[in-house]
C-alpha positions in Angstrom: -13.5 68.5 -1.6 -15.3 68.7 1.7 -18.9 67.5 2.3 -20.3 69.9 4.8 -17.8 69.7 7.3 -16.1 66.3 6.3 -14.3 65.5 3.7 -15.7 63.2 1.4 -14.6 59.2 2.1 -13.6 57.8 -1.3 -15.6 54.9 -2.3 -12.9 53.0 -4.7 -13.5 49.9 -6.7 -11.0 47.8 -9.5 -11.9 47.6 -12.7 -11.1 44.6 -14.4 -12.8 42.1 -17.0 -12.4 38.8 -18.0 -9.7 39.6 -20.8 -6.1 40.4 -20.9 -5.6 43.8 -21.0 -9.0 45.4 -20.3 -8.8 49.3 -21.0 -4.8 49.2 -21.6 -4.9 46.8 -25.1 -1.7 45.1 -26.1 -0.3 45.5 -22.2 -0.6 42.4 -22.0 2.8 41.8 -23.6 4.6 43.6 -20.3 6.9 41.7 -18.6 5.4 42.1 -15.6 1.4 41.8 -16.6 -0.4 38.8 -15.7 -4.2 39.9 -17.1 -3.5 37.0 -19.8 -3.9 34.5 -17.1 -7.6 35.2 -16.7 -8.7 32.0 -17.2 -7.1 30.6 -13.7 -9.5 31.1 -10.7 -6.3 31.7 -8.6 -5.5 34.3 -10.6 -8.6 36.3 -9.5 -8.5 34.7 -5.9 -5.3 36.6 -5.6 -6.9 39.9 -6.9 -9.6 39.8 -4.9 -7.0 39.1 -1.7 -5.2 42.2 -2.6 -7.8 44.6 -3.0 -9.8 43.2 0.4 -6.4 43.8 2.2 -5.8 47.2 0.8 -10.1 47.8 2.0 -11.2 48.8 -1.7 -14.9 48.6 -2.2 -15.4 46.3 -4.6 -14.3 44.6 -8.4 -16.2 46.1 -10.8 -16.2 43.6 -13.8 -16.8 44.6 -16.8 -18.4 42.3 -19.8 -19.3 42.6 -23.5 -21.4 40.0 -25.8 -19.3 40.3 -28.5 -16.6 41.3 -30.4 -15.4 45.1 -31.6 -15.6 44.8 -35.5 -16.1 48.3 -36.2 -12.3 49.6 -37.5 -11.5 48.3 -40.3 -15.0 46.9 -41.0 -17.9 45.8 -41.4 -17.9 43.0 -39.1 -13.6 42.6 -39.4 -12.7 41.0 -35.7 -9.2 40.6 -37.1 -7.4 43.8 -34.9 -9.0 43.1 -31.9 -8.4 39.0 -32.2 -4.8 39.7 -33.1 -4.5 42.9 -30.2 -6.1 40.9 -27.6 -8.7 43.8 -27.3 -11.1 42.0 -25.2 -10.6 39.3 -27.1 -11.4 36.2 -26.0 -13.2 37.6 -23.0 -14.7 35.2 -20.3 -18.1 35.3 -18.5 -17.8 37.4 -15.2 -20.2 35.9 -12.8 -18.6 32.5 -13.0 -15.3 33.7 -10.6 -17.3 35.7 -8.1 -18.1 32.5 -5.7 -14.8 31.9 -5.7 -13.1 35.1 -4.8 -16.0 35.6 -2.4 -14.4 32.4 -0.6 -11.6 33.7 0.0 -12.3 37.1 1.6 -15.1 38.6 3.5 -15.9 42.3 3.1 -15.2 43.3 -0.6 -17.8 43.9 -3.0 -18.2 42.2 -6.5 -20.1 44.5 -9.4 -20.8 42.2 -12.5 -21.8 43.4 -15.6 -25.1 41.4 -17.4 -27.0 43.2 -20.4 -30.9 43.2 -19.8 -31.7 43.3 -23.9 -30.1 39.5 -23.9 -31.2 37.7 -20.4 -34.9 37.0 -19.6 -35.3 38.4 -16.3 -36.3 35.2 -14.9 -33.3 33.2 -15.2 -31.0 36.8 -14.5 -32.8 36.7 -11.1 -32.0 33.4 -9.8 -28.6 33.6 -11.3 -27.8 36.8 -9.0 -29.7 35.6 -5.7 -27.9 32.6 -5.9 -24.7 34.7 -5.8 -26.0 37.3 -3.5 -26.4 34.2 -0.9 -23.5 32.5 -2.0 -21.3 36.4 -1.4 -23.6 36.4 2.2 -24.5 39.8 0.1 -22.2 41.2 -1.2 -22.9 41.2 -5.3 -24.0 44.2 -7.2 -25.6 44.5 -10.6 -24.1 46.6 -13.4 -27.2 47.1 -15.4 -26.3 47.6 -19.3 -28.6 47.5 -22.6 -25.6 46.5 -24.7 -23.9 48.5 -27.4 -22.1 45.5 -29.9 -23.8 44.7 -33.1 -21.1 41.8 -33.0 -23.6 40.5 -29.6 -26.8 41.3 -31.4 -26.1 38.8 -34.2 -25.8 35.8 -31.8 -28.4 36.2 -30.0 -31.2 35.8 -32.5 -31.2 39.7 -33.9 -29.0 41.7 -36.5 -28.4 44.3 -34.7 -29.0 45.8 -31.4 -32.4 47.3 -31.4 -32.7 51.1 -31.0 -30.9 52.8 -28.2 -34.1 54.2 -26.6 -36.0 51.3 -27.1 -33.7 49.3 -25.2 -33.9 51.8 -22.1 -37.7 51.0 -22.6 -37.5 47.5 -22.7 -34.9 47.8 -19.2 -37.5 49.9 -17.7 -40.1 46.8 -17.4 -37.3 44.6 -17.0 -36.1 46.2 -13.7 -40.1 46.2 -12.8 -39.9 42.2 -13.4 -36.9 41.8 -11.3 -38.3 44.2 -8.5 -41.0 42.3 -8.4 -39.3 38.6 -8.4 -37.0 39.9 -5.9 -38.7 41.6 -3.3 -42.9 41.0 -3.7 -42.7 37.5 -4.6 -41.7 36.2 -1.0 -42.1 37.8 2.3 -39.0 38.5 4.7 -40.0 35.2 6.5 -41.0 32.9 4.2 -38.4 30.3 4.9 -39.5 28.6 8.4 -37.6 25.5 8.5 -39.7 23.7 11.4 -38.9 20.5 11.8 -41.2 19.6 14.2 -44.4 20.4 11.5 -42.3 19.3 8.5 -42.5 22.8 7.0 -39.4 24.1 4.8 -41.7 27.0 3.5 -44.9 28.5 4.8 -46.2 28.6 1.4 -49.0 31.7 2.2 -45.9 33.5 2.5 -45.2 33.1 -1.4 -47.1 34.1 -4.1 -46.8 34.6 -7.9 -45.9 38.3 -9.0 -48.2 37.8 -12.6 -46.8 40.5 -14.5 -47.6 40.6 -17.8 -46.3 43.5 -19.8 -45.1 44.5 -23.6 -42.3 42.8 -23.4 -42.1 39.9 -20.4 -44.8 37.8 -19.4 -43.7 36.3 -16.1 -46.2 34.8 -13.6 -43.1 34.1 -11.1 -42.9 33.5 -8.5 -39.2 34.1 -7.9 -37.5 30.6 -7.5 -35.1 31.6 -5.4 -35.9 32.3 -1.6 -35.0 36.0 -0.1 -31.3 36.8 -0.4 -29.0 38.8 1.9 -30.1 41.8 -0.2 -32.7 40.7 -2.2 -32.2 43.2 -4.9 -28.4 43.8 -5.2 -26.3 46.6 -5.1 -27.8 48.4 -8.4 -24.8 49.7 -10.4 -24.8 51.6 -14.0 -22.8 53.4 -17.2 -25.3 55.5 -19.2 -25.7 58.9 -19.7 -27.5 59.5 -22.9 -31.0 61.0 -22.3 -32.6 58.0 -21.8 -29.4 56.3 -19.7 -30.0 59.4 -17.7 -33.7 59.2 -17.0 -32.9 55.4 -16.1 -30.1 55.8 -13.8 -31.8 58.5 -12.2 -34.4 56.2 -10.9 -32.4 53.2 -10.3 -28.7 53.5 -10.2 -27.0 53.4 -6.7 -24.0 53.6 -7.8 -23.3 55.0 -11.6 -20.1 54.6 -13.4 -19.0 57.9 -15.6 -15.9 57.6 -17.5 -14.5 61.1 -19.5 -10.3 62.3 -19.6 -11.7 65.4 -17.1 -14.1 66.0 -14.3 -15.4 68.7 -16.8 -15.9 66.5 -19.0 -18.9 64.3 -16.4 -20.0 66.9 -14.1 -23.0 68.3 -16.1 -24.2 64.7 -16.4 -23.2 64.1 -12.8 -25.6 67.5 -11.7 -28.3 66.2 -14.1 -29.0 63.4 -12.9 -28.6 64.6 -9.1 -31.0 66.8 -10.0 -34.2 64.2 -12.3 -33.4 61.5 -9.4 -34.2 64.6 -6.7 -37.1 66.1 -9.4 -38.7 63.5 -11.0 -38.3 60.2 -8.6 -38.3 62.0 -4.8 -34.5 60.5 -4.4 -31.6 62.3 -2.1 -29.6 63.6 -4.8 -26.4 62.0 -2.6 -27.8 59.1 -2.2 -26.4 58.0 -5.6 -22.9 57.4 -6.3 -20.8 58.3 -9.0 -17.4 56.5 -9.9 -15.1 58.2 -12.2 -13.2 56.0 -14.6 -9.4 56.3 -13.7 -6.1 54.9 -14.6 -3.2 55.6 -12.1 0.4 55.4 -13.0 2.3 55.9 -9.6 5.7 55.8 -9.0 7.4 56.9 -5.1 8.8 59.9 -7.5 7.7 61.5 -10.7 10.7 60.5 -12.4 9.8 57.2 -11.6 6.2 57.3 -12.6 7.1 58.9 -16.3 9.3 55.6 -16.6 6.9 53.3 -16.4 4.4 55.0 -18.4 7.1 55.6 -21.4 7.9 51.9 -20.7 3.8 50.8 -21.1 3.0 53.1 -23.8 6.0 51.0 -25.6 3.6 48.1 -25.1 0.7 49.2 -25.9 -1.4 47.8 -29.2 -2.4 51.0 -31.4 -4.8 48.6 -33.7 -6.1 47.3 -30.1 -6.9 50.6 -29.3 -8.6 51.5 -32.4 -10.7 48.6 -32.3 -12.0 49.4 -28.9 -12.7 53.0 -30.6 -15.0 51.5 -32.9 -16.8 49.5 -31.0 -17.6 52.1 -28.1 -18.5 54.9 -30.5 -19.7 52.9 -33.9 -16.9 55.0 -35.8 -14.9 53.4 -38.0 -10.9 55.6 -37.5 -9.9 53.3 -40.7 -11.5 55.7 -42.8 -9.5 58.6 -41.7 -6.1 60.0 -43.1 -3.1 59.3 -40.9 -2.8 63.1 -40.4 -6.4 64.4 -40.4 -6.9 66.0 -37.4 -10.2 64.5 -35.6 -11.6 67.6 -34.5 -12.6 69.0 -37.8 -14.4 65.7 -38.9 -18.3 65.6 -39.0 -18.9 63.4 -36.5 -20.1 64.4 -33.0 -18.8 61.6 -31.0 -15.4 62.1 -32.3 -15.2 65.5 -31.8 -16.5 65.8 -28.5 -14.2 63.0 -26.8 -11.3 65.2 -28.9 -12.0 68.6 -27.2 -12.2 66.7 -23.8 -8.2 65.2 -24.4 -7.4 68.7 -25.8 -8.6 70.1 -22.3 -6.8 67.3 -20.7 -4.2 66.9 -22.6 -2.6 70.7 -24.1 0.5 69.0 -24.7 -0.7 67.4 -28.0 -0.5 69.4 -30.8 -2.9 67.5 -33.2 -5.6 65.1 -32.5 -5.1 62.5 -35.4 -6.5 58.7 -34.8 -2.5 58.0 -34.1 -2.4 60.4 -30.7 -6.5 59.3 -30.1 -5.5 55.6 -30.2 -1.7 56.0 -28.0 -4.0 57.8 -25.5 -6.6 54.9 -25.5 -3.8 52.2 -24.9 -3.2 53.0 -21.2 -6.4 53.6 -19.7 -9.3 53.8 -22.6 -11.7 56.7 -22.6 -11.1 57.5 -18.7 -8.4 60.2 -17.2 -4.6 58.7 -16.9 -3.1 60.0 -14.3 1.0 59.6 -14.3 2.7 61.1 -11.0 3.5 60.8 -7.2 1.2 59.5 -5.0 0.9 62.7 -3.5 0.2 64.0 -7.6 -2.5 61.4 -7.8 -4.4 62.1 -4.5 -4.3 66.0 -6.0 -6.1 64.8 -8.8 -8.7 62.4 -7.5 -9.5 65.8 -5.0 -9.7 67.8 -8.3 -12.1 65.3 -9.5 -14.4 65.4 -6.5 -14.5 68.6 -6.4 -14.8 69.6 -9.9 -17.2 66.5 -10.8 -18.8 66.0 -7.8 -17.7 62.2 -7.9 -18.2 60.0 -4.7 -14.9 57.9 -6.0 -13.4 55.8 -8.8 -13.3 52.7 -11.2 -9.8 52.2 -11.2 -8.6 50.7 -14.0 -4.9 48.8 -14.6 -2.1 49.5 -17.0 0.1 45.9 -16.2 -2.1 43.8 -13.6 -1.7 43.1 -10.6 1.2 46.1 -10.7 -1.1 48.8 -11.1 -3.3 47.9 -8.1 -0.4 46.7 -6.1 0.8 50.7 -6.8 -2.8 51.8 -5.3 -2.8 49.5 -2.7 1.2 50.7 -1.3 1.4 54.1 -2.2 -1.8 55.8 -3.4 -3.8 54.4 -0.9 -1.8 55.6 2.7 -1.7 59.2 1.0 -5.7 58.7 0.8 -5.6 57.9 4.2 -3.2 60.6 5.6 -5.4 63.3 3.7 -8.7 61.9 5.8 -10.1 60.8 2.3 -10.0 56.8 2.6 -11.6 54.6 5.6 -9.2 52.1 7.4 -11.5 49.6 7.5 -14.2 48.2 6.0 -17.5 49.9 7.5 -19.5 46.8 8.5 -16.3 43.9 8.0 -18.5 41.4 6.7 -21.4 43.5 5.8 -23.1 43.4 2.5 -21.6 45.9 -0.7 -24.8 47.9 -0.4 -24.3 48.2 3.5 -20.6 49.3 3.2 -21.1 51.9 0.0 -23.7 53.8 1.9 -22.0 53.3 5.4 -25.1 51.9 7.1 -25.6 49.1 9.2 -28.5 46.9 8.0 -29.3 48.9 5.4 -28.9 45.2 2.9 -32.0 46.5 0.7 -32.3 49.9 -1.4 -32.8 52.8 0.4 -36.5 53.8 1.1 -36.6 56.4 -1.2 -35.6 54.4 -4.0 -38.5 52.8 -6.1 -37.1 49.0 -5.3 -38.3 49.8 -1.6 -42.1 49.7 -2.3 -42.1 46.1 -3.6 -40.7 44.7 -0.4 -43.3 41.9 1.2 -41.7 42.4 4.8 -42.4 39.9 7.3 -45.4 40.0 9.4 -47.8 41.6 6.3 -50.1 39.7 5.2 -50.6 38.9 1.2 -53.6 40.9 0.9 -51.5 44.0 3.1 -49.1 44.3 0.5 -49.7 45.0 -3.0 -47.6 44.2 -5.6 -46.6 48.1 -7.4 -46.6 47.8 -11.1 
């Protein structure tokens, strides 16, 4: 658990999305749940007031394009309509200005595919919130995974996987570019006396022309608090690897046990150290995690008992299909999933068996009732002293930096976190008091660093920034 000499200070975010129910489908129908009232902006107002009060990190929002069609398929969005399984589900960006309003320090990660925004518009649309947050918005970079999104977006399915990390590679080059080389720290002069809003040798056009974006720029936004935000992201395939290695500050890793992440964790620690000259520490991994707490165990098993009786088994195996591509429909009722010929099936099954000893037999049944509190991350039922034990285990086991924490009812769950998991965090040294810079931008409170509102110098965002004072012809725009 200990870093050096000091323990490792938990970075903590909530995971949410605009949708009832999230990674618990059908909990929605809990007495006690409120996720279905994700269309009211007080709703998320209130959320983002609790988590600020309780100091987490940030809200990690979710999205998807499109629906999960996969079970019981081809394109069938009946389960998931019917379950609720992030269906309907709500653009994330919209609510951030608003919960930004009403608190000061906490972060806001929202999730925007690159293979579906050009990187033009993407750019203005998070500088505008980066200076409407006074920096505090970070960027969940995805290439998408829905056929459902592909098909209404002008393709008919999602182009290959690798090509997509290819086409997000120049498409992180345009947005460096926009961001950071496009206008120097100064730009914006606002002298009144000369009439000058902009001195306008202080902005130039980035002209990149590549394979896939032609975009003379320049960005039409001035320089934000952070200018490229906080950069967040999920993969680890080869190629997510390779990508995150280079560009993720933050990475989100979601398995049922630490074993399950930390050879992907120590890869790309190592490539980002190898290939791309980064501190291997400098990036920060966030474990997908459910918590059902209760002030005594007895208590806890309740309430899970009581959610799993909620929980929507043809939700769950629509959000199985959609994550992996594998249809569960096709599958007897008693066939046990570890024996079938698919890869992604078994692997995720060996993972719960490790997790999970007390199931006899992996069939798509005890797959999907394991999916309906939590998803595909651990769930965690105990004490608050129980839970601590096993975010510890996690860190050191996984070598995680923290957690996504993700709801069974909501707000309940994070109510639980913020009153009884969090003080045992704090009593065990493993959670700060306070916000590290109150006020300070999400990059500047992840990495504990005053002023530090841009990537870190090693990272490869750093080399496109026109800082003030240089001169255009100083300061050459990478490619």
């Amino acid at each position: 658990m200990s870093n050096g000499t000091h323990k490792k200070q938990l970075i903590l975010n909530a995971f949410v999305e605009s949708c009832s129910g999230h990674q618990s489908p059908g909990l929605w129908q809990h007495p006690d749940d409120h996720s279905s009232e994700f269309n009211d902006i007080e709703h998320w107002v209130e959320l983002a007031k609790l988590c600020e009060k309780a100091k987490i990190h940030g809200i990690f929002i979710a999205d998807v394009l499109g629906g999960y069609d996969v079970y019981r398929g081809p394109r069938n969005l009946e389960p998931a309509i019917i379950s609720g399984a992030q269906w309907p589900v709500n653009e994330p960006l919209a609510v951030v200005p608003a919960m930004a309003a009403a608190t000061k320090s906490i972060g806001f990660g929202v999730t925007v595919a690159t293979t579906y925004e050009q990187p033009y518009h993407l750019a203005r649309r998070l500088s505008t919130v980066d200076h409407l947050t006074k920096g505090r918005i970070g960027w969940n970079i995805v290439t998408g995974y829905l056929d459902s999104a592909a098909r209404n977006l002008g393709a008919t399915e999602q182009p290959a996987h690798d090509d997509r990390y290819a086409v997000a590679e120049e498409y992180m080059k345009v947005m460096y570019k926009l961001f950071e080389s496009s206008w120097r720290d100064d730009a914006v002069v606002l002298d009144r006396k000369r009439g000058i809003y902009t001195e306008p040798s202080r902005v130039r056009e980035i002209n990149h022309v590549g394979k896939h974006y032609t975009v003379p720029g320049p960005h039409i936004c001035q320089p934000s608090p952070q200018r490229t935000p906080l950069l967040l992201q999920a993969g680890t395939s080869k190629a997510g690897k390779t990508f995150a290695a280079q560009h993720a500050e933050g990475i989100f890793v979601a398995g049922h046990s630490p074993s399950v992440v930390a050879k992907n964790i120590a890869e790309i620690r190592q490539m980002a150290r190898d290939q791309f000259g980064r501190n291997p520490s400098d990036i920060k991994f966030m474990a997908l995690i459910c918590p059902v707490i209760g002030r005594r165990e007895e208590e806890a098993l309740k309430k899970f008992n009581q959610y799993q009786r909620y929980g929507s088994i043809e939700g769950a195996l629509a959000l199985f299909g959609g994550w992996t591509g594998i249809d569960l429909s096709t599958y007897g009722d008693d066939e046990e999933l570890r024996h079938v010929e698919s890869n992604a099936i078994r692997s995720a099954v060996e993972a719960w068996s490790k997790a999970s000893p007390s199931v006899p037999k992996w069939t798509k049944h005890t797959v999907a009732k394991h999916i309906t509190i939590g998803g595909l991350g651990a769930t965690v039922v105990g004490t608050p002293e129980q839970v601590a034990d096993e975010f510890e285990r996690w860190v050191e086991e996984a070598d995680v930096d923290g957690f996504n924490i993700a709801y069974a009812i909501k707000p309940g769950s994070f109510v639980d976190v913020a009153e009884l998991l969090i003080p045992e965090l704090r009593r065990r040294g493993l959670f700060w008091k306070d916000y590290a810079i109150p006020g300070g931008t999400y990059r500047e409170n992840l990495y504990l660093t005053k002023g530090q509102t841009g990537p870190l110098p090693s990272h490869t965002a750093a080399k496109y920034r026109w800082k003030a004072g240089v001169e255009a012809l100083d300061h050459t725009i990478p490619e």
